[in-house]
Biotite code that builds the C-alpha atoms (Angstrom):
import biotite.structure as struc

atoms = struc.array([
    struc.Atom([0.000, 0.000, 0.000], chain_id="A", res_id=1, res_name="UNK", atom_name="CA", element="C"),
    struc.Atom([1.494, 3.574, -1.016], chain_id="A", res_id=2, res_name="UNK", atom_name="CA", element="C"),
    struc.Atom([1.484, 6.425, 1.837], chain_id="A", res_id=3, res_name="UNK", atom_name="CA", element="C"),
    struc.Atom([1.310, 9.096, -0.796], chain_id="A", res_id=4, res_name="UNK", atom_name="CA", element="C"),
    struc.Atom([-1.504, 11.145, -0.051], chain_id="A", res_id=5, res_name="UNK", atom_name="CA", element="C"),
    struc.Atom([-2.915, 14.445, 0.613], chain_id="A", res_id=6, res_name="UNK", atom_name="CA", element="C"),
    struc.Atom([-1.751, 16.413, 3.531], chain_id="A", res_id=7, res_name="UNK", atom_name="CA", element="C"),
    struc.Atom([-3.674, 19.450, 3.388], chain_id="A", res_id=8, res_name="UNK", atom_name="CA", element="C"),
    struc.Atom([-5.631, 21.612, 0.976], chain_id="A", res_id=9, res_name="UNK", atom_name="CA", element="C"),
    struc.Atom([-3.162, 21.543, -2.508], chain_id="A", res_id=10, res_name="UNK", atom_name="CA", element="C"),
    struc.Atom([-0.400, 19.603, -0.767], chain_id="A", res_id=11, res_name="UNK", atom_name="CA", element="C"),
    struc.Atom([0.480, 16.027, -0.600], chain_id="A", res_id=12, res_name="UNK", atom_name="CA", element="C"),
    struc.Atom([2.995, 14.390, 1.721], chain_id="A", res_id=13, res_name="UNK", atom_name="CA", element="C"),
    struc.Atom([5.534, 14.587, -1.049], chain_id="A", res_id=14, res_name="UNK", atom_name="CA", element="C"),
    struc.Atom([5.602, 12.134, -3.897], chain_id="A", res_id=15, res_name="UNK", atom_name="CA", element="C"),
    struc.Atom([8.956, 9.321, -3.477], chain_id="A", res_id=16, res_name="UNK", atom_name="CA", element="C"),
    struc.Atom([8.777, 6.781, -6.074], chain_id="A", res_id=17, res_name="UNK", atom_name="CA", element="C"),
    struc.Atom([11.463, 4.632, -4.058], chain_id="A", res_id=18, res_name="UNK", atom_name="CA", element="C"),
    struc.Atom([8.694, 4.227, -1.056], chain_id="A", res_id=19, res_name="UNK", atom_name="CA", element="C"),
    struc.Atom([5.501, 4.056, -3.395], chain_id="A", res_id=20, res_name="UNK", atom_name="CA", element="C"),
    struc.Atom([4.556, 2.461, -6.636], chain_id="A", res_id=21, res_name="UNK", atom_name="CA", element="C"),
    struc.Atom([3.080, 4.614, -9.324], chain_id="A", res_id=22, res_name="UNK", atom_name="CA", element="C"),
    struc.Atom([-0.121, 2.194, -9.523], chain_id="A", res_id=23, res_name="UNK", atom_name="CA", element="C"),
    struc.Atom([-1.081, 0.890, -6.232], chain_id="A", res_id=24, res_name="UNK", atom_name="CA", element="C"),
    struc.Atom([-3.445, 2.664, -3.978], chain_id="A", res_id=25, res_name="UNK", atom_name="CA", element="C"),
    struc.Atom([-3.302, 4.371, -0.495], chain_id="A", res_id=26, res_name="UNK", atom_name="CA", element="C"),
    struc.Atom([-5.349, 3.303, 2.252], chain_id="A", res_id=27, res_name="UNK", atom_name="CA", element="C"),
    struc.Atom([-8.065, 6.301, 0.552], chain_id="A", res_id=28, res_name="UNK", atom_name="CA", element="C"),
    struc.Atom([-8.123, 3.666, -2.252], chain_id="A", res_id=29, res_name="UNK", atom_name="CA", element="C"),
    struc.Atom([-6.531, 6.686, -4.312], chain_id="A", res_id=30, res_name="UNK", atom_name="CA", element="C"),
    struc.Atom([-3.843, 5.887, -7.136], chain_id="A", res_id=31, res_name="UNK", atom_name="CA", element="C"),
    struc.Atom([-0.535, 8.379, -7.232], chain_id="A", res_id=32, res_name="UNK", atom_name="CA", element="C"),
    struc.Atom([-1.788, 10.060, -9.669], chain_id="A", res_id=33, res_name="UNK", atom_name="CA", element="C"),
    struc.Atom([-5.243, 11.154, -9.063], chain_id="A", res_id=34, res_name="UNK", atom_name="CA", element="C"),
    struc.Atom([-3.565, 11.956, -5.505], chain_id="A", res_id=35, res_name="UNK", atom_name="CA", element="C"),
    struc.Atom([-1.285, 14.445, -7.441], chain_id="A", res_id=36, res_name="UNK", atom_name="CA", element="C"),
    struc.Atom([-4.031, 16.006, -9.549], chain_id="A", res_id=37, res_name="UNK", atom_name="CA", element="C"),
    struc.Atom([-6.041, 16.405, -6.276], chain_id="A", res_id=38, res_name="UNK", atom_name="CA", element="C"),
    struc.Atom([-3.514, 18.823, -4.747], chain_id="A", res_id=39, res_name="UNK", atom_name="CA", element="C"),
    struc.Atom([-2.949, 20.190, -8.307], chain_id="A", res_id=40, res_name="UNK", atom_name="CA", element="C"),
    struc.Atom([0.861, 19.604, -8.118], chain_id="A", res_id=41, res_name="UNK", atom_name="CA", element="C"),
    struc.Atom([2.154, 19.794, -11.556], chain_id="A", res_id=42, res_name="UNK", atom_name="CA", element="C"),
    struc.Atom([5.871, 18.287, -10.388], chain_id="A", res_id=43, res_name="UNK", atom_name="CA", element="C"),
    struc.Atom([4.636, 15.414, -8.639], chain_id="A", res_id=44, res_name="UNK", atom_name="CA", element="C"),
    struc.Atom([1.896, 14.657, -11.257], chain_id="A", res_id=45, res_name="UNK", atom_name="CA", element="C"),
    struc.Atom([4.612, 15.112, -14.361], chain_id="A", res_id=46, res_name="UNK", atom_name="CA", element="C"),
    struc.Atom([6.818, 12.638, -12.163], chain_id="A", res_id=47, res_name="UNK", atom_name="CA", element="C"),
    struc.Atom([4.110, 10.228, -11.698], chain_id="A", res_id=48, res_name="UNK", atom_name="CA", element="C"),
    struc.Atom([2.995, 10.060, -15.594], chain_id="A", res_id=49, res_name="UNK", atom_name="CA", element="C"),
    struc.Atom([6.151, 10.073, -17.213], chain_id="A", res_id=50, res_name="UNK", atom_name="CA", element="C"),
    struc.Atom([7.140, 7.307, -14.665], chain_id="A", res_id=51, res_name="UNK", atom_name="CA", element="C"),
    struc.Atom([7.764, 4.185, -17.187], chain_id="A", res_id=52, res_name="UNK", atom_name="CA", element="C"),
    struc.Atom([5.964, 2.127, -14.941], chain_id="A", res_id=53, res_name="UNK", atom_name="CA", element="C"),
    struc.Atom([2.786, 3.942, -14.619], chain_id="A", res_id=54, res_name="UNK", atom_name="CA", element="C"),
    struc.Atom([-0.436, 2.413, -16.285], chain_id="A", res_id=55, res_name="UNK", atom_name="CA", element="C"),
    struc.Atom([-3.620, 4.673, -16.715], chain_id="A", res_id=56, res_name="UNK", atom_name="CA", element="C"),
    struc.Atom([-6.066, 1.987, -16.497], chain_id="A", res_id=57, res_name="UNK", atom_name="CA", element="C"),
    struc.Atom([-8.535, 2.861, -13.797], chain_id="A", res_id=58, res_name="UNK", atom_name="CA", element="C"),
    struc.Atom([-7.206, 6.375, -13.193], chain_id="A", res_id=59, res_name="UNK", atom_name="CA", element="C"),
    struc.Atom([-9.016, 9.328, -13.012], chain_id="A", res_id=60, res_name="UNK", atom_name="CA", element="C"),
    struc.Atom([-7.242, 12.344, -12.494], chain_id="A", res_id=61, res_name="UNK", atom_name="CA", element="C"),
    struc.Atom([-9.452, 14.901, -14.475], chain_id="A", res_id=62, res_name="UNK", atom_name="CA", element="C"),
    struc.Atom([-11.891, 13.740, -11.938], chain_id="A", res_id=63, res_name="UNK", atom_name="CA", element="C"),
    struc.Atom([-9.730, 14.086, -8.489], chain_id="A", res_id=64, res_name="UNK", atom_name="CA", element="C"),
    struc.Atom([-8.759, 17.884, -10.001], chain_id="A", res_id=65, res_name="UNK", atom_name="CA", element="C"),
    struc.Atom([-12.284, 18.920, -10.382], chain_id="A", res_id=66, res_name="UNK", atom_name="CA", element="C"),
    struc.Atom([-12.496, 17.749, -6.856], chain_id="A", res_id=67, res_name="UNK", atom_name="CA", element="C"),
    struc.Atom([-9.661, 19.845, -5.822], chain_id="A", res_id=68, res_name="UNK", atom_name="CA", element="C"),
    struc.Atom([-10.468, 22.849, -8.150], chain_id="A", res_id=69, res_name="UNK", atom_name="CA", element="C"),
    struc.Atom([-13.756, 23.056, -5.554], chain_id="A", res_id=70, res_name="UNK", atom_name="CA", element="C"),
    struc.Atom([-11.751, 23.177, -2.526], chain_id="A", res_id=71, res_name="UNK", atom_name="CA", element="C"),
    struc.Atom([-12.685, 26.686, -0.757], chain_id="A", res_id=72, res_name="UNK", atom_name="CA", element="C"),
    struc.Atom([-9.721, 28.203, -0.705], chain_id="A", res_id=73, res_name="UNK", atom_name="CA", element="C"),
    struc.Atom([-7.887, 31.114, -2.741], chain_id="A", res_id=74, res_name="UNK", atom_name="CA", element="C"),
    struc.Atom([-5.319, 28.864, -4.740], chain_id="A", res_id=75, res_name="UNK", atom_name="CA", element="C"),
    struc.Atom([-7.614, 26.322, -5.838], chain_id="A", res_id=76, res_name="UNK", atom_name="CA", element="C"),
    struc.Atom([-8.290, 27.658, -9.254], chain_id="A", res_id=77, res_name="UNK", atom_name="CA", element="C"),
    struc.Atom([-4.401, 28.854, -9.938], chain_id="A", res_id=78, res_name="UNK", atom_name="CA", element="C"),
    struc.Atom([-3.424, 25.006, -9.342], chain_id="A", res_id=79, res_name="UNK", atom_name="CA", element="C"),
    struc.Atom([-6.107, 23.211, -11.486], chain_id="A", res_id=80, res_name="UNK", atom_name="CA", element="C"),
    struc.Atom([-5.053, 26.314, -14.320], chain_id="A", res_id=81, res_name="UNK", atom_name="CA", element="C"),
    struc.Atom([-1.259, 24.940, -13.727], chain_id="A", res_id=82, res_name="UNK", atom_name="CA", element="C"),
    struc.Atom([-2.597, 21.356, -14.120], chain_id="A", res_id=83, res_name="UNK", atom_name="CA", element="C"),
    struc.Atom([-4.821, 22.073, -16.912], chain_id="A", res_id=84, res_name="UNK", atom_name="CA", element="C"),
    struc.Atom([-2.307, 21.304, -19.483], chain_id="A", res_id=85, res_name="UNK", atom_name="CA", element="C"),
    struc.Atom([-0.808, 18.191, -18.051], chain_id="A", res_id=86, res_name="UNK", atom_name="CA", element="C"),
    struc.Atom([-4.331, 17.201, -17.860], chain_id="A", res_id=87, res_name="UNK", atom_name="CA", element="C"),
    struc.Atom([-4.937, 17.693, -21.507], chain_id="A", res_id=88, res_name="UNK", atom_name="CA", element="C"),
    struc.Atom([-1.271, 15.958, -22.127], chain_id="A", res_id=89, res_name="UNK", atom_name="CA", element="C"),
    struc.Atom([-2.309, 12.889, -20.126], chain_id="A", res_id=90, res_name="UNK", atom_name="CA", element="C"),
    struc.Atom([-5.806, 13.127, -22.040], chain_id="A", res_id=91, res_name="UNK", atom_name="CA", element="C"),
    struc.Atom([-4.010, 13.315, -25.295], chain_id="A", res_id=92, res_name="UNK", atom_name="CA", element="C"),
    struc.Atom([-1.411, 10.238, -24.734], chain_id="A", res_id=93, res_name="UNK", atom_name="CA", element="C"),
    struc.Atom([-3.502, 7.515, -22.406], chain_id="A", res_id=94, res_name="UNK", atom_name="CA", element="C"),
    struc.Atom([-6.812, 7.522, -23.946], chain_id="A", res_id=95, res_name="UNK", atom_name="CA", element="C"),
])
């Protein structure tokens, strides 16, 4: 089981592909990836795409940054506008 996961509003406890696998799920039943689009961290969710390993089936990140995107407070929407193009990337080369 990963321990990658949110820590607060638009952070994660920091993504560290030698502790966590880029396609098992954390004990929210959340994959890497969605966990990175959730927080709207662009380095973390670059890292976790491009990762050689990583396989989109069953992912949803559009869906975990439209959950973040809602979160009440003042960065929200500046994060999912950074992510916004890795999302369309990701989009573009997985389905």
């Amino acid at each position: 089981m990963n321990t990658y996961q949110l820590s607060a509003r638009g952070q994660t406890n920091g993504w560290n592909p030698s502790c966590n696998d880029v396609n098992t799920r954390n004990a929210f039943q959340m994959l890497p990836i969605e966990v990175a689009a959730q927080a709207g961290d662009v380095d973390e969710f670059r890292a976790i795409m491009n990762d050689p390993a990583f396989d989109p089936i069953g992912a949803r990140p559009r869906f975990f940054a439209e959950v973040g995107h809602n979160d009440p407070d003042d960065e929200a929407n500046a994060r999912y506008q950074r992510l916004a193009p890795l999302l369309d990337e990701y989009r573009r080369r997985f389905h």
